[in-house]
C-alpha positions, -999 to +999 in steps of 0.1 A: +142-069-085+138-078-050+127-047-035+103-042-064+088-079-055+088-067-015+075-034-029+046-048-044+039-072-018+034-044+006+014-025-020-010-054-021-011-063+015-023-021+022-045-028-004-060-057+013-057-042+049-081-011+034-106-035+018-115-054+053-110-025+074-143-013+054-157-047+054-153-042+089-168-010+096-198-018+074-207-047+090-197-048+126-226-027+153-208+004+166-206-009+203-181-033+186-156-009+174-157+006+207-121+001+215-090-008+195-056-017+198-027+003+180+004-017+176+040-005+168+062-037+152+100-030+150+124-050+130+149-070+150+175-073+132+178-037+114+159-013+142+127-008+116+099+006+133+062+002+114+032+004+127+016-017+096+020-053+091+056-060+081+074-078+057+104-098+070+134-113+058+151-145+064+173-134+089+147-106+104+126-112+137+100-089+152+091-076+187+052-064+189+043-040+209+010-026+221+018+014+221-022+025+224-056+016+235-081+038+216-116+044+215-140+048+189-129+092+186-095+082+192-092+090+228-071+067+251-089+034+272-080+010+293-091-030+292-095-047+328-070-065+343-033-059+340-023-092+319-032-090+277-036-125+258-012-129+226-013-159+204-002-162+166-034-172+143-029-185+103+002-204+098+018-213+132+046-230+123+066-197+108+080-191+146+074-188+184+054-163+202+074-150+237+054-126+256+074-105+277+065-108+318+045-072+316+022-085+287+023-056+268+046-070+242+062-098+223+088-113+197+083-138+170+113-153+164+111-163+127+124-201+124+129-202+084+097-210+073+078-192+046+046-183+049+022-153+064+008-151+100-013-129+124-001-119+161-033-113+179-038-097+214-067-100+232-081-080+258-116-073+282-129-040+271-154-039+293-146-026+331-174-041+353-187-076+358-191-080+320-168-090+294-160-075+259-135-094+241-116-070+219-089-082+193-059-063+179-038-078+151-009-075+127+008-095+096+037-110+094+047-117+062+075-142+065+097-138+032+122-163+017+161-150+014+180-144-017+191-171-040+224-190-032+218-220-058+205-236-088+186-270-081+192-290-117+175-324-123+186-343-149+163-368-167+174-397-195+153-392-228+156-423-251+169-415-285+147-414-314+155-443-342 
């Protein structure tokens, strides 16, 4: 029953990922979609690699990684500067954000919480005096564990005379 919940959790959040990527690509100019990130997310705990938003257990962490910088075709690009900004965007209080000294990747170490999250990276796309601001994100869908116990509540009713 679990994996059919997780299952259908990942269902809808493709679902949802497909929807605003169109959003996106109807709305935004061209120039804007000039350059993307491409991410790979591995799993922690069990070795997992995805390079979709991810689902994780209690237990799981995640370590982000940037593994492309594409252009509109496809084609590799470069941002300026050597140094990419990450931050985590929607519910913050799921985990903490460590970049690794290159900048080119990072781990959310998951503290319990339930809830979902974006990891964003920021970079300059444009390589002369201006400045481009391009974003690259993924979901982390922070899951609850498996049921150890049964909270009861007991309440006194009065007896009918």
């Amino acid at each position: 029953m679990q994996k059919d919940r997780e299952l259908r959790q990942i269902q809808l959040l493709e679902s949802i990922e497909s929807l605003l990527k169109r959003v996106v690509s109807n709305t935004m100019p061209a120039y804007s979609q000039a350059v993307r990130f491409e991410f790979a997310i591995r799993n922690t705990k069990t070795g997992a690699v995805g390079d979709k938003n991810m689902n994780l257990l209690l237990n799981e962490d995640a370590e982000i990684s940037v593994k492309g910088i594409k252009d509109a075709a496809g084609n590799d690009a470069t941002v300026e500067g050597d140094k990419l900004s990450w931050s985590v965007a929607g519910a913050q209080d799921l985990g903490e954000l460590t970049v690794s000294e290159d900048g080119k990747s990072a781990k959310f170490a998951r503290n319990g919480k339930v809830g979902t999250c974006q990891i964003e990276v920021r970079g300059d796309a444009d390589l002369g005096p201006e400045e481009k601001i391009i974003i690259g994100s993924v979901e982390l869908v922070c899951l609850g564990g498996q049921a150890e116990r049964f909270e009861l509540e007991a309440v006194a009713v009065p007896k009918a005379v």
